[in-house]
C-alpha positions in Angstrom: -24.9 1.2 -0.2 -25.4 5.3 -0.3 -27.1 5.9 -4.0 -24.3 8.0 -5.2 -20.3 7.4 -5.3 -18.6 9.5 -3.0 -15.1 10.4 -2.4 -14.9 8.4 0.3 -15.6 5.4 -1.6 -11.7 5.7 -2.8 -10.9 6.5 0.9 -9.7 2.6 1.3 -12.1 2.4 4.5 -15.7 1.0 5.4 -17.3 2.8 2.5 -14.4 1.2 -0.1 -14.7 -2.3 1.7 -18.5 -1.9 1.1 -18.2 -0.7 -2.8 -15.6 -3.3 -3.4 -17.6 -6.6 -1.4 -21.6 -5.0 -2.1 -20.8 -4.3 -5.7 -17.5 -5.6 -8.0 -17.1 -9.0 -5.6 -21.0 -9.1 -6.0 -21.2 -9.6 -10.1 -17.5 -10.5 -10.8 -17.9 -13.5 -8.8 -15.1 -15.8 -8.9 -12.9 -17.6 -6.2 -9.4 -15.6 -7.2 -11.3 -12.3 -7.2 -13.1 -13.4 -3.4 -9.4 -14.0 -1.5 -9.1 -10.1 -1.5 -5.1 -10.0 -2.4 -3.3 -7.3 -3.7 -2.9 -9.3 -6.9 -4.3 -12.1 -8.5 -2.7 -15.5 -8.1 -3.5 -17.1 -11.5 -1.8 -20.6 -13.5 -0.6 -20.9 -16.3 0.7 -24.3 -18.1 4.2 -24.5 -16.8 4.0 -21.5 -14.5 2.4 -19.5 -11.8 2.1 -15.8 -12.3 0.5 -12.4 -10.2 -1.8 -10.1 -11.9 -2.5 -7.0 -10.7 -3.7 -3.5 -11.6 -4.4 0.1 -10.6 -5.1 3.5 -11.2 -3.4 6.6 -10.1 -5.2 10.5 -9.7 -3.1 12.3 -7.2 -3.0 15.8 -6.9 -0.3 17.3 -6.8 1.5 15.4 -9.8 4.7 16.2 -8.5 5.3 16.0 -4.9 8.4 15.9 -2.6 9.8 12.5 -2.8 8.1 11.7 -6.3 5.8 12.2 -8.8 2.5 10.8 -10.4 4.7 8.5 -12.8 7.3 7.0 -10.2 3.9 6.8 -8.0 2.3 4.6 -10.8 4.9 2.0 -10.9 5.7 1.8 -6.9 2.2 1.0 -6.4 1.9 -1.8 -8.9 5.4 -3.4 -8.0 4.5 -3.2 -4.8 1.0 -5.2 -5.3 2.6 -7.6 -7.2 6.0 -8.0 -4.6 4.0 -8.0 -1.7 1.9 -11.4 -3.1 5.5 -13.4 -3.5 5.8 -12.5 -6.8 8.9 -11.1 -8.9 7.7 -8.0 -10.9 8.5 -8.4 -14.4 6.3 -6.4 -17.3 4.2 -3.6 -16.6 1.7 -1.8 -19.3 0.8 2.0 -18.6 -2.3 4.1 -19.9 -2.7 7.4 -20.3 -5.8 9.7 -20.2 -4.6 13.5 -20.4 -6.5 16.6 -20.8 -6.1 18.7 -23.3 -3.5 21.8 -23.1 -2.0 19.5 -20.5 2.0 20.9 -20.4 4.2 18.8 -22.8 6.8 19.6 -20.2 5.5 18.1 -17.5 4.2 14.7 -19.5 7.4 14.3 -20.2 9.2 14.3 -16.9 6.2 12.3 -16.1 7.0 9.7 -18.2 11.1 9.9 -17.5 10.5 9.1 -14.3 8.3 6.0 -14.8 11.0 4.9 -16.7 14.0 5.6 -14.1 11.9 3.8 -11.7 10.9 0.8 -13.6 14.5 0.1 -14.5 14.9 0.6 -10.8 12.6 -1.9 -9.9 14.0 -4.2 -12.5 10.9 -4.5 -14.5 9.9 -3.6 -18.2 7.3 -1.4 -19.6 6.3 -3.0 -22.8 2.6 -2.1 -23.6 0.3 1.0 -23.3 -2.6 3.3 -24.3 -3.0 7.3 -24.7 -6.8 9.1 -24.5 -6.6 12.7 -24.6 -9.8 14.4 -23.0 -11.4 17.8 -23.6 -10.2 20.4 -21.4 -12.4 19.8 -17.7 -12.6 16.2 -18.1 -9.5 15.5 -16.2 -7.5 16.9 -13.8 -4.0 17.4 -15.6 -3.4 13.5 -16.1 -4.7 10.1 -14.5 -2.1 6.9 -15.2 -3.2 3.2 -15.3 -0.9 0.8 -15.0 -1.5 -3.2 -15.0 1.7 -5.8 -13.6 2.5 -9.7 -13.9 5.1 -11.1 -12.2 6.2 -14.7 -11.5 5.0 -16.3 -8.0 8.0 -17.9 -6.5 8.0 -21.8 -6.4 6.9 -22.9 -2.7 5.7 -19.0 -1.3 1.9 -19.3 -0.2 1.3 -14.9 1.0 -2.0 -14.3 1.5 -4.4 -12.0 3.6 -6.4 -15.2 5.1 -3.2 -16.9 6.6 -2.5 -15.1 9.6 -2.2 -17.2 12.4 -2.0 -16.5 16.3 1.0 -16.0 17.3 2.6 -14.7 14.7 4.6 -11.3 14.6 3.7 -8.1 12.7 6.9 -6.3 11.1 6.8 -2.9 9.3 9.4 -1.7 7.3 9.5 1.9 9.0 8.0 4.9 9.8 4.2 5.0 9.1 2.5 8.1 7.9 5.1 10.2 5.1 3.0 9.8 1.8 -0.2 11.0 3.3 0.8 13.4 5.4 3.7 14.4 3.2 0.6 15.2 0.2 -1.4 16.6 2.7 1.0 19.6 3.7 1.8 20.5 0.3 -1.8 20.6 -0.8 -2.8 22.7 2.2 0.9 24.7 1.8 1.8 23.6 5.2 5.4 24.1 5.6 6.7 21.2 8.1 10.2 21.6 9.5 12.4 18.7 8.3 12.6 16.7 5.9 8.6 14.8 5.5 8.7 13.8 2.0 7.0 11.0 0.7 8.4 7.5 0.5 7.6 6.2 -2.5 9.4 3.5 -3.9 9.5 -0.1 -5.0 9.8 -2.9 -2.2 10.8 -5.8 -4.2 14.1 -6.0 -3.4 13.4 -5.8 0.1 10.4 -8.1 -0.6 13.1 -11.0 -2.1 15.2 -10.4 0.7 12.9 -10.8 3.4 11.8 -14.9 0.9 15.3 -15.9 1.4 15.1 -15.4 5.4 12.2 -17.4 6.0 9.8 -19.1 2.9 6.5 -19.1 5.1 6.0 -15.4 6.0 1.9 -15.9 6.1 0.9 -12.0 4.9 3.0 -9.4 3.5 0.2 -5.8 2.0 1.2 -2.8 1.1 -0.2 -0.2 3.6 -1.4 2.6 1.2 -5.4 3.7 0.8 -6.6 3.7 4.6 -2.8 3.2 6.4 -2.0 0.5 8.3 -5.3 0.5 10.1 -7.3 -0.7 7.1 -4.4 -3.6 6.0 -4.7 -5.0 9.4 -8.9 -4.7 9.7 -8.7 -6.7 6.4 -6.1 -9.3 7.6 -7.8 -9.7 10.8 -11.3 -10.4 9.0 -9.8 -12.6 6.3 -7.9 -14.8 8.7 -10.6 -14.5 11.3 -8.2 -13.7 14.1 -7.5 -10.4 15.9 -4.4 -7.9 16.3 -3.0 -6.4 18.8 -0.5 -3.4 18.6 1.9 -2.2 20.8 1.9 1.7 20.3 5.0 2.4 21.5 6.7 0.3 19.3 5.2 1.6 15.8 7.9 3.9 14.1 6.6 7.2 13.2 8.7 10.3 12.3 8.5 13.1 14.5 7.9 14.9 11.4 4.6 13.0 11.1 3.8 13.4 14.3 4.0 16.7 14.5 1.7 17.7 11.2 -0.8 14.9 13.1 -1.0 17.1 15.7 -1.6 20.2 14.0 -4.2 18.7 12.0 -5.6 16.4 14.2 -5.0 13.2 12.8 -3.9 9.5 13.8 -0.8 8.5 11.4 -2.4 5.0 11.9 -5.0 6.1 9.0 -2.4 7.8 7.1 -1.1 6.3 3.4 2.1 4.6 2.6 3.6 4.0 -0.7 6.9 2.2 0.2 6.3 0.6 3.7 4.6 -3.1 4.4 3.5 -5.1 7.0 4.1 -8.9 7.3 3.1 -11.1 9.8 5.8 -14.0 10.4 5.9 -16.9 12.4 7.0 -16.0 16.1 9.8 -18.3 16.1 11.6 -16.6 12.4 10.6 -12.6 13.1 13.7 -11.6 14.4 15.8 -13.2 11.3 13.6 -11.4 8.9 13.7 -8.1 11.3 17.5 -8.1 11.3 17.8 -9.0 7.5 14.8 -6.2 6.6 17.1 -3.9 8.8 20.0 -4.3 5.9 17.8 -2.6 3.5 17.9 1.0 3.2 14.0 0.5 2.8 13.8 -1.4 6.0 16.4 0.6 8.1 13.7 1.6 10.7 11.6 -1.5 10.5 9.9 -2.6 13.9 7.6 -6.0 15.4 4.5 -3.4 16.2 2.3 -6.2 17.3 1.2 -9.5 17.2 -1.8 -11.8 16.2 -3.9 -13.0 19.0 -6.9 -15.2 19.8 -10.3 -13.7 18.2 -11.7 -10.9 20.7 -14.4 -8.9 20.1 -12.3 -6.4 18.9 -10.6 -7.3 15.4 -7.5 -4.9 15.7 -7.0 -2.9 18.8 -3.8 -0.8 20.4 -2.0 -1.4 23.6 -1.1 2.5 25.1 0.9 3.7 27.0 -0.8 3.7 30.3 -2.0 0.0 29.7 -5.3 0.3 28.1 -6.8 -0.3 25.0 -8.1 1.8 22.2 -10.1 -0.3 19.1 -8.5 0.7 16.0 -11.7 0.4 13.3 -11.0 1.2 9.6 -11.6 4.9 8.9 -15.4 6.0 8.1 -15.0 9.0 5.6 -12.3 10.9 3.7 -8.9 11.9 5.0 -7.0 12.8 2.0 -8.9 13.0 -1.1 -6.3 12.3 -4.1 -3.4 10.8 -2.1 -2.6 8.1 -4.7 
């Protein structure tokens, strides 16, 4: 490991994978923290529930499409949805710095609360730290989850299987990209917002379809590319995408261009990937399709034997092009 953080340590690529595996997996050794989910799987006497939690930074605090506070819940529903679990108490904490607009705390905090009743879940605990003026960059939100795992769901990064199909829920890219532009003041014509939101609905829709979906992850640090690198490596098997079949706005595409970017790498906040059994994919296409979260949801690939590439793109003229997990820092602040 490099002797000093970096930002791309919080990037979601190699350098995160190495942080996370060289150092925390390292000393907090245990086999719930090694399986690498989104949240942890833990029992209980009578129950089974997922524990989860994160910490959100972004800059801006408000952005189109959402804010800091509806950010901060999203992300922890989602963790907690995408491991089979329904979200059902959240706790938030607060560290703001001083002079920090009383205004803008408290449309902060009226949107967490929109969206958690939203989402269907309750905010019951929390702390506030107020720092000197410097130490913070307007305010940072941590927010821990537990929900209850549903009886007879087993979702986890190390069951893909060959064969199986990957869904996403729609077009890739808008969070990211959507940050990016109105950090830089890039004005992109359309309507590239960010799409933020809570997936369990869509989540408990996609259950009652088919009961053995093998991975559902959120794709937000590091895009889809970095989900599927850590898929592939936990299951020991390899991807293959079809790149005309992944969903990406032309919006998207067109600030990719300008900047020179691949939407691949690009963060999420309210899109998923699952990869489903060949033979029930198209029942749980058609019944994400009903969701207004899932409207442009697509099969963008599918599992295959081990290669010596872990995840790599079909294009258009018939080749391949590896698709690695990002070295370095695309969007500092992003989530």
């Amino acid at each position: 490991m490099e002797n000093k953080i970096l930002l791309s340590h919080g990037s979601g690529g190699k350098q995160t994978s190495s942080l996370i595996n060289n150092l925390f997996v390292k000393y907090f050794d245990n086999n719930i923290i090694k399986a690498m989910n989104d949240s942890a799987q833990i029992k209980l006497v009578g129950t089974r529930i997922a524990f989860t939690t994160d910490s959100f930074v972004i800059s801006p605090q408000f952005f189109k499409g959402g804010d800091i506070g509806k950010l901060a819940v999203c992300g922890t529903v989602n963790d907690l949805s995408v491991s089979g679990a329904r979200p059902c108490y959240l706790t938030s904490a607060f560290i703001i710095e001083e002079g920090y607009s009383m205004e803008s705390l408290e449309l902060i905090v009226k949107s967490m609360a929109e969206t958690a009743k939203k989402a269907g879940v309750k905010i019951v605990a929390g702390d506030t730290k107020v720092v000197e003026k410097g130490n913070v960059d307007g305010v940072y939100i941590n927010t821990t989850g537990i929900g209850e795992l549903y009886n007879n769901i087993n979702i986890s990064a190390s069951r893909a299987e060959v064969g199986d199909l990957i869904i996403v829920n729609g077009n890739i890219g808008e969070h990211g990209m959507s940050i990016m532009c109105e950090r830089s003041g890039i004005d992109i014509y359309g309507e590239l917002k960010s799409d933020c939101d809570p997936l369990n609905e869509l989540v408990g829709c996609m259950l009652k379809v088919c009961k053995d979906i093998h991975v559902i992850r959120d794709a937000t640090r590091g895009g889809i590319a970095a989900v599927l690198n850590e898929i592939a490596e936990a299951s020991d098997v390899s991807v293959e995408l079809n790149y005309e079949n992944i969903p990406v706005s032309e919006e998207v595409k067109g600030a990719c261009e300008l900047l020179g970017l691949d939407p691949l790498y690009i963060a999420n906040e309210g899109k998923l990937c699952c990869f489903v059994p060949k033979e029930y994919a198209l029942n749980v296409l058609k019944e994400m399709k009903k969701n207004v979260l899932g409207k442009n949801a697509a099969i963008i690939g599918k599992v295959v034997e081990e290669t010596h590439y872990k995840v790599y793109l079909k294009t258009v003229v018939g080749g391949k092009r590896i698709v690695d997990m990002s070295s370095g820092e695309q969007f500092p602040r992003i989530c």
